[in-house]
N, C-alpha and C positions, 0 to 999 in steps of 0.2 A: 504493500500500500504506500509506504513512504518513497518507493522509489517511480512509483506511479504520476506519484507528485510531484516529487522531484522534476519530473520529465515535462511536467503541466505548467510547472515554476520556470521551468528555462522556454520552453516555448513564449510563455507570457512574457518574460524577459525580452525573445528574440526581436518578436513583434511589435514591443515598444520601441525599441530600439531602429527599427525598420524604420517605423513611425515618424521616430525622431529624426532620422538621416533623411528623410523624403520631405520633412516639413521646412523646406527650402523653396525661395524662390526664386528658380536660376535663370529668369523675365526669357524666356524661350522663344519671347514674339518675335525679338531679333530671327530666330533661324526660319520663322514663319515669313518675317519679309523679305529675307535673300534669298530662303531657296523657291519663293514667289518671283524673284527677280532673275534667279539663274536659269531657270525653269523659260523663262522667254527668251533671255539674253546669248544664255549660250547658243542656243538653234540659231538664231537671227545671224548669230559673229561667223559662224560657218557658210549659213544661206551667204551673205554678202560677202565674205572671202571668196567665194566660188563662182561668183557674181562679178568680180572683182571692182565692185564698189564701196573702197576704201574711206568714201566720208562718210558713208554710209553707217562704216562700223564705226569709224570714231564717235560721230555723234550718237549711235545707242550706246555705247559704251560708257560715253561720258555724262549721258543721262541717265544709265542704269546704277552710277555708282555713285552721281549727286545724288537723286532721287532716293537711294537706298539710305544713303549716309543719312540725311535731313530725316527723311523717315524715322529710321531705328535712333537718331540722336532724341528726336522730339519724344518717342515713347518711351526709350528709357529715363528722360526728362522727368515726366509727366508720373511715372514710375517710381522713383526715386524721391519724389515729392514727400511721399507715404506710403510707407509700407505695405503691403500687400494683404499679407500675412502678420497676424501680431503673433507674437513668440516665434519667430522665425529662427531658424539657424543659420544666426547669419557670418556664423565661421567659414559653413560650409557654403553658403551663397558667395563669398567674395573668393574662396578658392575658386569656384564654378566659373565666377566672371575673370579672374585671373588667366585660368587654362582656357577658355576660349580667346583670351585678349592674346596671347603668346601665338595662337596659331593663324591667329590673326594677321599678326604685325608678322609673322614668319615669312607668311603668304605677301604682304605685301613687299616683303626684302625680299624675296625673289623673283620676285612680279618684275622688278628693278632689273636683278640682278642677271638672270637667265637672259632676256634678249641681248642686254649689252656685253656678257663675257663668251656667249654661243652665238653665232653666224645660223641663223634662223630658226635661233631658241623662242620665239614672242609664238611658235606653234606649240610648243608644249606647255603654256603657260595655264589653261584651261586641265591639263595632268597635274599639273603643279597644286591647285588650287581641288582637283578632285581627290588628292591623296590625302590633303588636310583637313578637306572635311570629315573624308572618311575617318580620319587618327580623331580630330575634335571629337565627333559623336563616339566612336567608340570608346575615347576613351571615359565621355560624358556617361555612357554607360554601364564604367566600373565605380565610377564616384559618385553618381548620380541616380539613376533609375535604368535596367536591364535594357528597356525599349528601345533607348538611344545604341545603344552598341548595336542591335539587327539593323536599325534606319541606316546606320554607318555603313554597313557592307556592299549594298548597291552603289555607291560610290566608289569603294573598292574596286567592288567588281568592273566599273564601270572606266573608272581609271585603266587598268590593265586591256578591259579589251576597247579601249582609245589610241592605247600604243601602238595598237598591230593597223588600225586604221586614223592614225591623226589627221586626217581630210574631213573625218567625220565626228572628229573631237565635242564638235559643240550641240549634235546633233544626239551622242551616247549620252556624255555627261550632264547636259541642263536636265533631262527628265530623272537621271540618277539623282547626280547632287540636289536640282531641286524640290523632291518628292522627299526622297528622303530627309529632309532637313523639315520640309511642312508637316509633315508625321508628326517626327518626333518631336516640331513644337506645339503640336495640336493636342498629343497626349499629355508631357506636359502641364501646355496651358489650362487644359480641365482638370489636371489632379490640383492645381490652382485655385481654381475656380470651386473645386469642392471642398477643399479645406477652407477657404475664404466663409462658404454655406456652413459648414463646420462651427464655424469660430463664432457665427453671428448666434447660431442655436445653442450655444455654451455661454454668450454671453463674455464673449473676451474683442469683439471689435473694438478697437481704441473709440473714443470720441473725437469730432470733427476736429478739435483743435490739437489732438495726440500726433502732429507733424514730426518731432524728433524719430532720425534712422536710427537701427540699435547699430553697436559698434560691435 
């Protein structure tokens, strides 16, 4: 009987614990509006390569990447205003936003870096950028929640069979990387969304003027 328990005890243990590592909010809208943005952008950078209407891709380019920036800057704004979540874990939220910032800033140091030290490196630059999603989400789904780690693999996969056809780079990978990124911010944004119903039914929503983030 005690060791029945015992077994009941650590499950109850587990599960809080679970609870607690998940009750994070790692603002996932971000991966909602880029792989919304990749999702178009990369198709379109192939179609007009192929096309060989080159202002063509500058300018979606340079709108895909204002418009995303402005975007995700404004939400995570608006975000960060107030908390999401009260009692959040927000150790584990700023590791979250940290590892995605690193793959981030990576992606754009070799965005840089691949065209100008490779003689028609700016074609692989679309692998460059599918490999690291694919590492962010999976690794988003060792730290974070399991879901993210499957969303990540189509990227993966997606990267690799890019290489054997880089003509068709932008045509593999936008539906990879961008599908899999809306997934896994969709899931996510609703275990968000239910904790947030959570909190209100327990009577822990801060008050209008509870504005301080926790540290």
């Amino acid at each position: 009987m005690d060791r029945e328990q015992a077994v009941q005890d650590l499950e109850l243990i587990s599960r809080v614990l679970d609870g607690t590592r998940r009750r994070v909010d790692p603002q996932m809208f971000h991966a909602i509006v880029w792989g919304t943005i990749v999702l178009v952008w990369y198709p379109l950078m192939s179609w007009f390569e192929r096309s060989g209407d080159r202002r063509a891709e500058l300018v979606v380019s340079i709108a895909a990447i204002a418009g995303g920036s402005v975007l995700s800057a404004f939400l995570g704004w608006r975000s960060g205003r107030r908390p999401r979540l009260p009692a959040a874990n927000a150790h584990l939220a700023r590791r979250v936003g940290a590892l995605t910032a690193i793959f981030i800033a990576t992606g754009i140091l070799l965005s840089m870096a691949v065209p100008s030290l490779v003689q028609g490196g700016e074609r692989f630059i679309p692998h460059v950028w599918g490999l690291l999603y694919a590492l962010m989400l999976m690794t988003l789904g060792v730290v974070y929640s399991g879901e993210c780690f499957f969303c990540g693999l189509p990227s993966l996969i997606g990267t690799i069979v890019a290489l054997r056809f880089p003509s068709e780079a932008g045509f593999i990978l936008g539906p990879a990387m961008g599908l899999g990124c809306i997934v896994a911010g969709v899931i996510a944004e609703r275990r968000v969304a239910r904790l947030r119903l959570e909190s209100v039914a327990g009577g822990d929503e801060p008050s209008l003027g509870a504005g301080v983030r926790a540290d």
